[in-house]
C-alpha positions in Angstrom: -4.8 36.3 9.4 -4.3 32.6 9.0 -3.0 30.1 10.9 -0.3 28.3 10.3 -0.6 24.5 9.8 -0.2 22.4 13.1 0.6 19.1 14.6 -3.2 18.4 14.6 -3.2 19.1 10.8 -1.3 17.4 8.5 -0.2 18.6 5.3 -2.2 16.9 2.9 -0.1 16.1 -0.2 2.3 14.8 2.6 -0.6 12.5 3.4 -1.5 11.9 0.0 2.0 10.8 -0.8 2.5 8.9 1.9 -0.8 6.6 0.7 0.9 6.5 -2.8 3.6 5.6 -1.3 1.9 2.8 1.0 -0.2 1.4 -2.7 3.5 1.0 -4.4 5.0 -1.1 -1.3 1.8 -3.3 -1.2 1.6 -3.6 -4.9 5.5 -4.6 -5.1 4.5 -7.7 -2.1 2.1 -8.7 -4.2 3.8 -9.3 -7.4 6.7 -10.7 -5.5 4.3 -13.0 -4.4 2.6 -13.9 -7.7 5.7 -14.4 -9.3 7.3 -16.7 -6.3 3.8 -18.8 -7.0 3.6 -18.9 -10.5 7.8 -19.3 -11.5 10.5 -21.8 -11.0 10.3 -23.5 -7.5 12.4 -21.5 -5.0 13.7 -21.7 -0.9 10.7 -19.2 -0.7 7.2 -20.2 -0.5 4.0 -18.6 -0.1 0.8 -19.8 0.7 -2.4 -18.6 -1.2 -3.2 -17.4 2.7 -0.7 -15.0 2.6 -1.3 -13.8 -1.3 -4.4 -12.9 -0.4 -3.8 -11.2 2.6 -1.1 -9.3 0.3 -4.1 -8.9 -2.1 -6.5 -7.2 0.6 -4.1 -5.2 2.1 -3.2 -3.7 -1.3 -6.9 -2.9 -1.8 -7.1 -1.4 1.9 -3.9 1.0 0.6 -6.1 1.6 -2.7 -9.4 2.9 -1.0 -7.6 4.7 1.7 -6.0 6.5 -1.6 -9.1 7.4 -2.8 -10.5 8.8 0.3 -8.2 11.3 1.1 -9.2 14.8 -0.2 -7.8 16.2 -3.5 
């Protein structure tokens, strides 16, 4: 008899999407980023602070990707 999977423990591949799904949006800030730095002047400006914070939180998304269990 099994038990059925409960609040405690998550569905993986909903887990494992939802880190795929966390690498995309933090990949898409950062190339929004790198493009409002490196095109035509805009109302928008970002600092290098904030592209590399952009930058570490997509590698903090990355390795939590590769953590979770396949």
């Amino acid at each position: 008899m099994s038990l059925p999977n409960g609040p405690s423990s998550p569905d993986p591949s909903t887990s494992q999407e939802v880190a795929i799904q966390q690498v995309v949006d933090h990949f898409a800030v950062y190339t929004r980023i790198r493009r409002a730095r490196d095109g035509i002047p805009t109302a928008v400006h970002f600092t290098p602070r904030d592209e590399q914070r952009a930058f570490d939180d997509l590698q903090q998304a990355i390795s939590r990707l590769r953590t979770l269990p396949r």
